[in-house]
N, C-alpha and C positions, 0 to 999 in steps of 0.2 A: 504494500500500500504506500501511498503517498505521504511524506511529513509536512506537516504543516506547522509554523511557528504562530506561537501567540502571546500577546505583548498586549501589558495590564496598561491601559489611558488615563483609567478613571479612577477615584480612591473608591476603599471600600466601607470607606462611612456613610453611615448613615443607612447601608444595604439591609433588606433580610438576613435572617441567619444562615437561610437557605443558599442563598448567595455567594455567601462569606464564606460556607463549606464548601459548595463546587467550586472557587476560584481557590483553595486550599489543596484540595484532588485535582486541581491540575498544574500546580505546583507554586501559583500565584502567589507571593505575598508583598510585596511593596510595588507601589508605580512605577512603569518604567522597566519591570522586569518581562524578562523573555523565555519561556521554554518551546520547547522543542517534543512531537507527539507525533506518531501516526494518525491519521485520518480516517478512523475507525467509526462507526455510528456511536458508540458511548461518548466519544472525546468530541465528538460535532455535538450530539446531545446538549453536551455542557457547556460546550461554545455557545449554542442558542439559549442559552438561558441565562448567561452575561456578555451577551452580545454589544451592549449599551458599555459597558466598563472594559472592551477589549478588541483590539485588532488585532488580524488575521492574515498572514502572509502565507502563500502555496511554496 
């Protein structure tokens, strides 16, 4: 499969908790940071659910 990187834009105050655990599993914790994923249905799952606090490079 394809990797895809994803880089946190937005802070995560003020988010649900729900939020703040998916941007935790995908290894997000400060602004500005970058990891690195396969592009698996669970890891886009998650992408779409802090989509607003995160960009997406192929």
């Amino acid at each position: 499969m394809a990797t895809i990187k994803i880089k946190q834009v937005k802070s995560r105050i003020n988010c649900p908790k729900a939020q703040k655990r998916t941007l935790d599993a995908l290894g997000l914790r400060k602004t500005g940071r970058v990891v690195e994923h396969e592009a698996n249905p669970a890891i886009l799952g998650m992408v779409e659910k802090v989509k607003h606090l995160v960009t997406v490079e192929l």
